[in-house]
Each structure stands twice: as C-alpha cells, then as structure tokens.
KEVEX-934330 format. One record per residue (C-alpha): residue number from 0; residue in three letters; x, y, z. Coordinates in steps of 0.2 Angstrom, whole numbers, plus 5000, padded with zeros to 4 digits. Layout:
N
+-----+--------+------+------+------+
! num ! residu !    u !    v !    w !
+-----+--------+------+------+------+
! NUM !    ala !    X !    Y !    Z !
...
+-----+--------+------+------+------+
This chain:
67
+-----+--------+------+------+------+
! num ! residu !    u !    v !    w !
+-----+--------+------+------+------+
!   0 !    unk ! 5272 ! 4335 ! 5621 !
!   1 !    unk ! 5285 ! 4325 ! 5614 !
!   2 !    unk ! 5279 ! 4311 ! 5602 !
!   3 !    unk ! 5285 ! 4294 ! 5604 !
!   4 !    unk ! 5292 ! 4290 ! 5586 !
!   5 !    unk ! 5307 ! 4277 ! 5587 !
!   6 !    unk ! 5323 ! 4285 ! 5578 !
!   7 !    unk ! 5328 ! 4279 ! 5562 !
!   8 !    unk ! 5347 ! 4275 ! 5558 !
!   9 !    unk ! 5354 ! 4284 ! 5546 !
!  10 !    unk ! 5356 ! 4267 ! 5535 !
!  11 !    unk ! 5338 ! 4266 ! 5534 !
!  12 !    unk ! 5334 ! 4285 ! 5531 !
!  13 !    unk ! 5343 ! 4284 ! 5517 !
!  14 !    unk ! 5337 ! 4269 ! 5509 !
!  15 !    unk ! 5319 ! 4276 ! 5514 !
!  16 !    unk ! 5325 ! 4292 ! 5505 !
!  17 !    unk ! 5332 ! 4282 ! 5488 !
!  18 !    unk ! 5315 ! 4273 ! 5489 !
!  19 !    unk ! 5304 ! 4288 ! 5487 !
!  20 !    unk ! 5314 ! 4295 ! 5474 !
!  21 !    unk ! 5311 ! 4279 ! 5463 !
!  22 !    unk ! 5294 ! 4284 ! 5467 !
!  23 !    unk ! 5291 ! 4264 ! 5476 !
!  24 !    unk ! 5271 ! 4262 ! 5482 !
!  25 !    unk ! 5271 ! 4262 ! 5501 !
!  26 !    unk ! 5268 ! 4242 ! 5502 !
!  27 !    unk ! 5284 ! 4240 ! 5492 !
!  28 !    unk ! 5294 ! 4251 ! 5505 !
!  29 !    unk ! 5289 ! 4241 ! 5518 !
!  30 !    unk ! 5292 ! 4225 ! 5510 !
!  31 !    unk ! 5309 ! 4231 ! 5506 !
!  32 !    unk ! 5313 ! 4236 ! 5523 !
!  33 !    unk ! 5307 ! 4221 ! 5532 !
!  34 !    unk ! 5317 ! 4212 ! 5521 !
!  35 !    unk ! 5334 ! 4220 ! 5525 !
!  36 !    unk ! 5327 ! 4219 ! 5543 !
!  37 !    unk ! 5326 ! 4200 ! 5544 !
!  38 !    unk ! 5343 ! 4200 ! 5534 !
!  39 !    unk ! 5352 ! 4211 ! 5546 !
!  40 !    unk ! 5343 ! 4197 ! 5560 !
!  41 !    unk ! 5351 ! 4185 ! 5550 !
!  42 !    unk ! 5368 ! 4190 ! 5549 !
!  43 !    unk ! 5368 ! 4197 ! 5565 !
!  44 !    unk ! 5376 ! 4214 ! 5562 !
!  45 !    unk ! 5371 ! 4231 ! 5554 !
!  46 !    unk ! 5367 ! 4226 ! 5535 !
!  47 !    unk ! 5379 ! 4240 ! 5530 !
!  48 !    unk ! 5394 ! 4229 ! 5535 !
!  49 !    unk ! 5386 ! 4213 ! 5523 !
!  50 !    unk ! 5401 ! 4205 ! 5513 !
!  51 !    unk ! 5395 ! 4197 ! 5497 !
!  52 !    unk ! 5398 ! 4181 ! 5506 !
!  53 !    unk ! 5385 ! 4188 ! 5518 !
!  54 !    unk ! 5374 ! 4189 ! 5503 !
!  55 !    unk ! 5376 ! 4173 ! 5496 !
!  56 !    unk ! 5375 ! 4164 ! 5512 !
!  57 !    unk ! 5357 ! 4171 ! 5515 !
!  58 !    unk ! 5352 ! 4166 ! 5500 !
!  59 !    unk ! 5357 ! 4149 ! 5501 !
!  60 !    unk ! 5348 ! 4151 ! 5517 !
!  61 !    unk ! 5329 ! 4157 ! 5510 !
!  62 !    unk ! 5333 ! 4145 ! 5496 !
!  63 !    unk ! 5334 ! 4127 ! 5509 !
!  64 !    unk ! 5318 ! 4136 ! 5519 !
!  65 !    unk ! 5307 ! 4138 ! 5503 !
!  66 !    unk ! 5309 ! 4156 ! 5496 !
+-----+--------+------+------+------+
C-alpha cells in the first residue's frame, strides 16, 4: 500500500534540510515553514522568486496588521 504523504517541493526540502543541520527544535521548523507559507500566500508566487521589494512590501504589510 502506498502512503498518502503529499510531496514536498524541492524549495522546501531543502530549507527543511538547512533546518535540521542548524539543529532547529521541531516547533521552530514548523514556525519557519508556515511563515514562508503565508509569505509565498502573500506574494502570490513560489517564495523562491521573492525580490527584496517582495520582502520589504510584506513587511510593511505585518507591520500595518500588528506584527
């Protein structure tokens, strides 16, 4: 039987990789990774295509919602 595991981009096996290697607790990972989530959300594209425009617009962004 095959499992039902989603695949995971190579973008984000590598910075899970990078991540394990700086020996991040599991909770941090997570955070991490949700972050980048809801930043690729925002941008609306892959977050490996970000400009620092990109960047700086996000964090403008978190700033005028309370972050």
């Amino acid at each position: 039987m095959t499992s039902a595991q989603p695949t995971v981009s190579p973008l984000r096996q590598r910075m899970i990789d990078d991540m394990r290697m700086r020996q991040l607790a599991p909770k941090t990972q997570a955070n991490y990774v949700r972050i980048v989530r809801e930043f690729a959300r925002y941008i609306g594209r892959s977050p490996d295509t970000a400009t620092v425009e990109d960047l700086r617009t996000y964090q403008l962004h978190l700033v005028d919602h309370g972050t």
